[in-house]
C-alpha positions as CSV (number, residue, x, y, z in Angstrom):
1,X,20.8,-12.6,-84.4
2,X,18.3,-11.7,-81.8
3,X,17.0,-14.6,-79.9
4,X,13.7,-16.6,-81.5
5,X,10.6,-16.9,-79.9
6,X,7.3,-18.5,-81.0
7,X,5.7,-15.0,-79.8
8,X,7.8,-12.0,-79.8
9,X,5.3,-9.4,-77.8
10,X,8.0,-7.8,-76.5
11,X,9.3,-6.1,-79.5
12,X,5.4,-5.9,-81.0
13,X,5.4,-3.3,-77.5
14,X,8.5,-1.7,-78.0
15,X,7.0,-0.6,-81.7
16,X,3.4,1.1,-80.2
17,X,4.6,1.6,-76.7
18,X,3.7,5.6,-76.5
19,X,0.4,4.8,-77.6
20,X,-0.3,1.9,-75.4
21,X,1.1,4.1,-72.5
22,X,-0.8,6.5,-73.3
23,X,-4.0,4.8,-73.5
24,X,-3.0,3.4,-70.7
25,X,-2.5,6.2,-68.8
26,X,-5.7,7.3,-69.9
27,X,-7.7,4.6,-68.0
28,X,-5.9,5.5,-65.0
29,X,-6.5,9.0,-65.3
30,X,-10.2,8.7,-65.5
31,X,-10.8,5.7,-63.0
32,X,-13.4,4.4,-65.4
33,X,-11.9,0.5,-64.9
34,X,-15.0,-1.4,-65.7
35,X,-17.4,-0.7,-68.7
36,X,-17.8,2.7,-70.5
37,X,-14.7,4.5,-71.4
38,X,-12.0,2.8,-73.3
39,X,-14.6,-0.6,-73.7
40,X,-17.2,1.4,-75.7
41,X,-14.4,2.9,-78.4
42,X,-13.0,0.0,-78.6
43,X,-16.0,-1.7,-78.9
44,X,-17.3,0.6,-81.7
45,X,-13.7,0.6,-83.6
46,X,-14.2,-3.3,-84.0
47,X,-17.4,-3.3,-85.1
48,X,-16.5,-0.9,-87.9
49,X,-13.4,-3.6,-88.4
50,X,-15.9,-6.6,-88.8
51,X,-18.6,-5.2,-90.4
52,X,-21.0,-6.7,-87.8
53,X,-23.4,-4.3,-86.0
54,X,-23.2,-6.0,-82.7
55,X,-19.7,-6.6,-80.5
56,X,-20.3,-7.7,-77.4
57,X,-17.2,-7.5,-75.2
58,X,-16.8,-10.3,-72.1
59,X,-13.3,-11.9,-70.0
60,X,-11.8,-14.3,-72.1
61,X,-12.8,-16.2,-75.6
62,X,-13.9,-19.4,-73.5
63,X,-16.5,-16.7,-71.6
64,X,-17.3,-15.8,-75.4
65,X,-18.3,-19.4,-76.3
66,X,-20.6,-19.9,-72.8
67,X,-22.3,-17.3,-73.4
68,X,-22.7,-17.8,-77.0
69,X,-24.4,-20.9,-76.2
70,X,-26.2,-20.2,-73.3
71,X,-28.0,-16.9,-75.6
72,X,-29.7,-19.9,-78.2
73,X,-32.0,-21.7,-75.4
74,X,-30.6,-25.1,-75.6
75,X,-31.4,-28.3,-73.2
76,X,-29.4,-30.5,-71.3
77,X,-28.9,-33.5,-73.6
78,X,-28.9,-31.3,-76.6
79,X,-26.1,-32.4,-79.4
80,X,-23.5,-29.9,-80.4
81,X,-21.3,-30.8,-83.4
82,X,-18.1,-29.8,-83.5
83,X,-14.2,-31.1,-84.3
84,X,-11.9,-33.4,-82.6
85,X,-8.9,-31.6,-83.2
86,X,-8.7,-28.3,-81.4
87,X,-7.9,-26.5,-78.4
88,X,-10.4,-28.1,-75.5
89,X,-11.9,-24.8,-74.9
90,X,-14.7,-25.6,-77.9
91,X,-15.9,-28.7,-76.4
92,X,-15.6,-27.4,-72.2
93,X,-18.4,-25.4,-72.4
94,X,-20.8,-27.2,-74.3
95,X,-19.9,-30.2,-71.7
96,X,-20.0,-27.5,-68.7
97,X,-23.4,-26.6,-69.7
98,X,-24.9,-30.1,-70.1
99,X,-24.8,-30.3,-73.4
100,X,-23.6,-33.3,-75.6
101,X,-20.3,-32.8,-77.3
102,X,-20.6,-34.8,-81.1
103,X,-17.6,-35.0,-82.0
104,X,-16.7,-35.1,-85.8
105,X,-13.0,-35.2,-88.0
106,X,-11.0,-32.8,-89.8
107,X,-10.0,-31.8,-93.3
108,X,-6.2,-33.2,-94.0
109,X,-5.4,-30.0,-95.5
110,X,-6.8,-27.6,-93.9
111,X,-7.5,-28.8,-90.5
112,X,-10.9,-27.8,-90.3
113,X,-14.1,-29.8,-89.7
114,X,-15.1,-31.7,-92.4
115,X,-18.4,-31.0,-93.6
116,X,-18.8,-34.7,-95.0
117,X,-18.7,-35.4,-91.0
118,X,-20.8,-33.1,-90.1
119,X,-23.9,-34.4,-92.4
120,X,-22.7,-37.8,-91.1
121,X,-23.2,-36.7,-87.2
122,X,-26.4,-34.8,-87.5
123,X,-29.2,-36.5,-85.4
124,X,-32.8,-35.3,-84.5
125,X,-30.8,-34.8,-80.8
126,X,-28.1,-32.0,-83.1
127,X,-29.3,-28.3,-82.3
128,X,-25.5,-26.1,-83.5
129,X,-22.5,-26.8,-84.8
130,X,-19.5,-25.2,-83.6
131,X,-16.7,-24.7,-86.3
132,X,-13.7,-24.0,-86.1
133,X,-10.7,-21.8,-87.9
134,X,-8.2,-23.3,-87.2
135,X,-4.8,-22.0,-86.9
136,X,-6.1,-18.9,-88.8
137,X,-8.5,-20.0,-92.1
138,X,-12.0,-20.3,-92.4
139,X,-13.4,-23.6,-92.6
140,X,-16.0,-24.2,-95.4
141,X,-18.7,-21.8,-94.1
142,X,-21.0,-21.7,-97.3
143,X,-21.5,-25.5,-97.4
144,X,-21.6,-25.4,-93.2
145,X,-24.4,-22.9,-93.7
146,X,-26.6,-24.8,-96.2
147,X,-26.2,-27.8,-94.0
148,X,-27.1,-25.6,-90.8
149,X,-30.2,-24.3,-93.1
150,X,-31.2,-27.8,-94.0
151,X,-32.0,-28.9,-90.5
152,X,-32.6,-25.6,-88.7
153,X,-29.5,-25.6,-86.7
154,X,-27.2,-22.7,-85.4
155,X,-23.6,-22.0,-86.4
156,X,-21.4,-20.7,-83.6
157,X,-18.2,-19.6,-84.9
158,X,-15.3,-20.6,-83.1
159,X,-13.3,-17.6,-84.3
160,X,-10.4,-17.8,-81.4
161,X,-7.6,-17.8,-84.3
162,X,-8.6,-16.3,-87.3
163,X,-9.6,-12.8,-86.2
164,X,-9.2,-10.4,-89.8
165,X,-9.4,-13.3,-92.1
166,X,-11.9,-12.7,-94.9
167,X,-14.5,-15.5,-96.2
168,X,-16.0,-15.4,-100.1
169,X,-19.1,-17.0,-100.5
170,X,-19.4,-18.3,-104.3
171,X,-21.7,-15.0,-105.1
172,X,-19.1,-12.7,-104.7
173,X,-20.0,-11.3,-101.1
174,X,-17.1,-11.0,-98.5
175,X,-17.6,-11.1,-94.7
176,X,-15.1,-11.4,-92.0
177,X,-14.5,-14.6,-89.9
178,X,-17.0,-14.6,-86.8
179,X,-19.0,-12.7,-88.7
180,X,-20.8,-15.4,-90.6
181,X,-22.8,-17.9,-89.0
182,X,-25.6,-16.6,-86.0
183,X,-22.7,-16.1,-83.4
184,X,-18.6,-15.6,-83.5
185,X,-16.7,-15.5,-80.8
186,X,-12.7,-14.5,-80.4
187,X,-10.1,-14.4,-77.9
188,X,-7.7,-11.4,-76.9
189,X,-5.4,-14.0,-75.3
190,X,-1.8,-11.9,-76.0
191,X,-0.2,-14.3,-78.3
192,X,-3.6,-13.9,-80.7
193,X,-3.4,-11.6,-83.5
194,X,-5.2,-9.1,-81.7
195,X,-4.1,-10.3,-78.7
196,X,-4.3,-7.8,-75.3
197,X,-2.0,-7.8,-71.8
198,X,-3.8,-10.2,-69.7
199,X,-7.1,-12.2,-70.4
200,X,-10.1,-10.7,-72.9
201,X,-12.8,-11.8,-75.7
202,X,-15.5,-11.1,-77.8
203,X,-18.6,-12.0,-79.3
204,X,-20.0,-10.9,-82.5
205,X,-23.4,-11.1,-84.3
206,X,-25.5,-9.4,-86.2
207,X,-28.4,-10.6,-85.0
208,X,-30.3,-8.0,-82.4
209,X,-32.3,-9.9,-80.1
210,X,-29.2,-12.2,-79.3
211,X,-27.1,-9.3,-79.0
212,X,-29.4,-8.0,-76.4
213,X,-29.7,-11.3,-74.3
214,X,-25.6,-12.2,-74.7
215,X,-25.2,-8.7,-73.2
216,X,-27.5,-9.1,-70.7
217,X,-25.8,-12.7,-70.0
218,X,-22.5,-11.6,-69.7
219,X,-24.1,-8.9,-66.7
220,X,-25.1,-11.3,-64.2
221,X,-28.3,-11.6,-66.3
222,X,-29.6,-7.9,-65.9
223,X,-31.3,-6.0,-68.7
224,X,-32.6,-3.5,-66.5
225,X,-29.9,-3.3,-63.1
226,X,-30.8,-5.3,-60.2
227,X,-33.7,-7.1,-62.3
228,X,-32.1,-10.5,-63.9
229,X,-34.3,-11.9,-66.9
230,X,-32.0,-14.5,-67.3
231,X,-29.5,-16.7,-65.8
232,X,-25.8,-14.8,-66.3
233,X,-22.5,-14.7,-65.6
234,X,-19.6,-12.0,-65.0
235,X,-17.6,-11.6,-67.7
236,X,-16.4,-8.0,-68.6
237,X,-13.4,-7.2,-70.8
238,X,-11.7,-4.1,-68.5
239,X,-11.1,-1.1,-69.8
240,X,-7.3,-1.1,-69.6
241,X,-7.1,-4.2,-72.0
242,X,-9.6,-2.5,-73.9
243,X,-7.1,0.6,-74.3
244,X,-4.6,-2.1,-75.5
245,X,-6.7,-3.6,-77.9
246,X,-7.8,-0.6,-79.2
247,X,-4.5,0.4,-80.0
248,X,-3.8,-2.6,-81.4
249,X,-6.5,-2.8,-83.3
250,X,-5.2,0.2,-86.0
251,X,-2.2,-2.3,-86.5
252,X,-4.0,-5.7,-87.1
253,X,-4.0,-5.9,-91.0
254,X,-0.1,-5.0,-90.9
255,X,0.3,-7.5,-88.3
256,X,-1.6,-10.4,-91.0
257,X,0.3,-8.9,-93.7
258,X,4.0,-9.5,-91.9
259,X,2.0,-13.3,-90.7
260,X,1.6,-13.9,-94.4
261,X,5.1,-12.9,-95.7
262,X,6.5,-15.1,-92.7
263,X,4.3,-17.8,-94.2
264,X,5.1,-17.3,-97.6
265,X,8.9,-17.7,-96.9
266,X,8.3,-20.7,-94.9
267,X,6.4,-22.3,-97.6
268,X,8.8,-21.5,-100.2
269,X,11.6,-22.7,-98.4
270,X,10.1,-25.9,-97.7
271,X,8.6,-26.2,-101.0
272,X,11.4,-29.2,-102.3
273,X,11.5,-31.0,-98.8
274,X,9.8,-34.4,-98.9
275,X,9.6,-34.7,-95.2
276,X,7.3,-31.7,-94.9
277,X,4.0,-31.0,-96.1
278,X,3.2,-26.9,-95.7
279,X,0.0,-25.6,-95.3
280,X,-2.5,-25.4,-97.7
281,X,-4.9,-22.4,-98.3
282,X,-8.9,-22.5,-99.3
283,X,-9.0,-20.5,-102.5
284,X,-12.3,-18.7,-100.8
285,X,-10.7,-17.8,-97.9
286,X,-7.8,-16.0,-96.8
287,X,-5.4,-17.1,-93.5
288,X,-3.9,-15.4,-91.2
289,X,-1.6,-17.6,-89.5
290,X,-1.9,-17.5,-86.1
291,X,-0.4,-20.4,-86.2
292,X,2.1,-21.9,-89.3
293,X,1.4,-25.7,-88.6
294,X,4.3,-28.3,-90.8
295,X,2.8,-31.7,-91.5
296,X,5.7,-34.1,-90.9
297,X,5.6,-37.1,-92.6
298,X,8.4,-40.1,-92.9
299,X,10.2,-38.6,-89.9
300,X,10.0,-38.6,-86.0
301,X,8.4,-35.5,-85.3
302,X,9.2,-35.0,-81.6
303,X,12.8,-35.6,-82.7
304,X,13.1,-32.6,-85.0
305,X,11.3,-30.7,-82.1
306,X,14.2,-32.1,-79.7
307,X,17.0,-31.1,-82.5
308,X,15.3,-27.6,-83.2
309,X,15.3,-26.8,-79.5
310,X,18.9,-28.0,-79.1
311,X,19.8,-24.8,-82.3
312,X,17.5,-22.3,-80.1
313,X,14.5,-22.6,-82.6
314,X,11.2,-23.2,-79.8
315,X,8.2,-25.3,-81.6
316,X,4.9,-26.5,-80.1
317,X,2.8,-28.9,-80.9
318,X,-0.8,-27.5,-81.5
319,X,-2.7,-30.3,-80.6
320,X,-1.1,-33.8,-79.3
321,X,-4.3,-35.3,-78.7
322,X,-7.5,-35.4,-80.0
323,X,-10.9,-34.3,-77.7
324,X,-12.1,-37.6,-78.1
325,X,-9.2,-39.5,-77.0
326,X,-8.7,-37.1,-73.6
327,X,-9.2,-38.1,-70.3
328,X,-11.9,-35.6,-69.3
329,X,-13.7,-36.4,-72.3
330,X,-13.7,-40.0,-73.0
331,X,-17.0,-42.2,-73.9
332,X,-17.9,-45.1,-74.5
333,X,-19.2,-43.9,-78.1
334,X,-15.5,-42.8,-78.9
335,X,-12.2,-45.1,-79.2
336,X,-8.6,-44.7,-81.1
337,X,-9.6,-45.0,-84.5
338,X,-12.9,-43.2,-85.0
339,X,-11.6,-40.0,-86.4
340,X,-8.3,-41.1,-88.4
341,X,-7.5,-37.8,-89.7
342,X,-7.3,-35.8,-86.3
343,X,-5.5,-39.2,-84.9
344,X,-3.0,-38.7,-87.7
345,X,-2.7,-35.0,-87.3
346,X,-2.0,-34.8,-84.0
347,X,0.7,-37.0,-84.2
348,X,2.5,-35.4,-87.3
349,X,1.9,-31.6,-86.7
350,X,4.4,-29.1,-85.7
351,X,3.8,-25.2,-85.4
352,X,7.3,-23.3,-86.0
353,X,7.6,-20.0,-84.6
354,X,5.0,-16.7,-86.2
355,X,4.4,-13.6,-85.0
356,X,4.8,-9.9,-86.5
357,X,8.5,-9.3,-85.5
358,X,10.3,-12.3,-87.5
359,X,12.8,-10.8,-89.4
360,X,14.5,-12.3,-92.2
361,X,17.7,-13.6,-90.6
362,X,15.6,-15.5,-88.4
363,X,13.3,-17.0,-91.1
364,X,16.3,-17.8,-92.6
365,X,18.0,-19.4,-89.8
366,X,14.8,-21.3,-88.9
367,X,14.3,-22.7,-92.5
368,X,17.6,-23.6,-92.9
369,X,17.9,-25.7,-89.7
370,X,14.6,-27.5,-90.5
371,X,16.2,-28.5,-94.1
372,X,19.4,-29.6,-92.5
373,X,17.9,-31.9,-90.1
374,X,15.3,-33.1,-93.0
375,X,17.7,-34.5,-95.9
């Protein structure tokens, strides 16, 4: 059995390595490193992906969320809601730009923000929320949106993990994650699902004017060169990692189909374990598991991490503590006990290997070991 890994890009390469060479090579032929080129087809080939009319390109999905934020004319003091439980990038740039983090809980089941919290947290002070998909599903977007429409708030979609997962509003219409709310934004870290060779992001909208000034943002300000209209920053997706993505990009929806049949094995083998509590899917949304998260309940989770490592199976655990409780971010409006769910999550959860190259004697090996050490 070939070795397991939680991300397996190596063989992902091996199976698109002519045409990622290629493009590649491309890049290199024509010298045209930064902008132009590779970033505008790639550009263009994800905005026909989405369905969104504006993608906006930058470094990195942190970049992506700055930006997003600084495009909406905010002021320091101003509340951003958003959840507990996720990866710290969501809540460092709404502190690095002087905003005020509001921090809110989680669904059990889904781990997504609840939307009960949100109407709990909003204060005259709240100007966006900032959900999250975690792990690959769409939170609760219609209900987000009524709330958002209710006070005159915008929705920034933290759209990091769920890149190709589809949302169905209760009318019938289907949109793409990111592409709901006033801004999405992603990240082309390469264990993503669209993931490139080094650092890369997005954002998306459909909305033109804050197309124009994220754009002009992300270039040092400048609508016009060498005249700045607004305070910027530098952050450019290169044209090599666009040749990646782009490749990539003709492969995504295989690369969520093999997530989901992973998934689906997982969950079936686990179906009859009372120690483990699978993931649960949103009947209006679909998930594409950049992530397959295990609930563990009745047993010590870090030692079945400890006993799967010992068999060669790797596991992470996605997150071990909540925003509010980390050092960085501690306040004297927080303490252990506030948000119960993300408390409880984070010390229950375990992620088991996903990507597109798990083959069946692996899932099989995997599931097994789990079962043996949980009876």
């Amino acid at each position: 059995m070939k070795a397991i890994q939680m991300v397996d890009l190596h063989s992902q390469y091996e199976n698109i390595k002519n045409e990622i060479n290629s493009g590649i090579q491309e890049v290199l032929d024509t010298c045209t490193f930064i902008k132009g080129g590779k970033v505008n087809v790639f550009q263009k080939h994800l905005e026909e992906y989405l369905n969104v009319k504006h993608v906006i390109p930058v470094g990195n999905g942190t970049d992506a969320l700055q930006i997003a934020l600084m495009s909406l004319g905010l002021k320091r003091g101003d509340e951003v809601i958003t959840p507990t439980f996720t990866f710290i990038a969501t809540v460092e740039v709404i502190a690095l730009l002087g905003l005020t983090p509001i921090f809110v809980d989680v669904d059990y089941d889904t781990f997504n923000i609840s939307t009960e919290a949100i109407k709990k947290a909003i204060s005259p002070k709240t100007k966006a929320i900032i959900p999250v998909h975690l792990f690959g599903q769409n939170a609760n977007m219609e209900e987000i949106l009524a709330i958002a429409k209710q006070h005159n708030l915008f929705v920034v979609e933290d759209s990091c993990q769920s890149i190709g997962a589809e949302y169905t509003f209760s009318n019938g219409v289907t949109k793409k994650s990111g592409c709901i709310g006033d801004i999405g934004c992603t990240s082309f870290f390469p264990s993503k699902n669209l993931g490139c060779y080094g650092d890369g992001g997005a954002i998306f909208t459909n909305n033109d004017s804050l197309a124009e000034k994220m754009r002009a943002i992300a270039n040092h300000g400048m609508v016009v060169r060498y005249y700045h209209d607004f305070i910027g920053v530098n952050s450019r997706l290169d044209s090599i990692q666009a040749a990646i993505l782009d490749v990539k990009l003709k492969s995504l929806n295989n690369y969520i189909q093999n997530r989901q049949q992973a998934a689906e094995f997982y969950t079936n083998a686990f179906a009859d374990n009372k120690y483990i509590k699978t993931p649960i899917v949103e009947k209006n949304t679909t998930h594409v598991y950049h992530q397959y998260t295990l609930k563990i309940n009745g047993f010590d989770r870090n030692l079945l991490q400890e006993k799967l490592k010992a068999k060669g199976i790797p596991s992470m655990i996605y997150y071990p503590i909540p925003l509010h409780l980390q050092k960085a971010y501690k306040s004297e409006h927080y303490k252990k006990g506030d948000f119960p769910i993300a408390e409880s999550l984070s010390n229950s959860v375990l992620s088991l290997p996903m990507h597109t190259e798990l083959d069946l004697e692996q899932l099989t090996y995997i599931t097994n070991t789990v079962n043996d050490i949980l009876k």
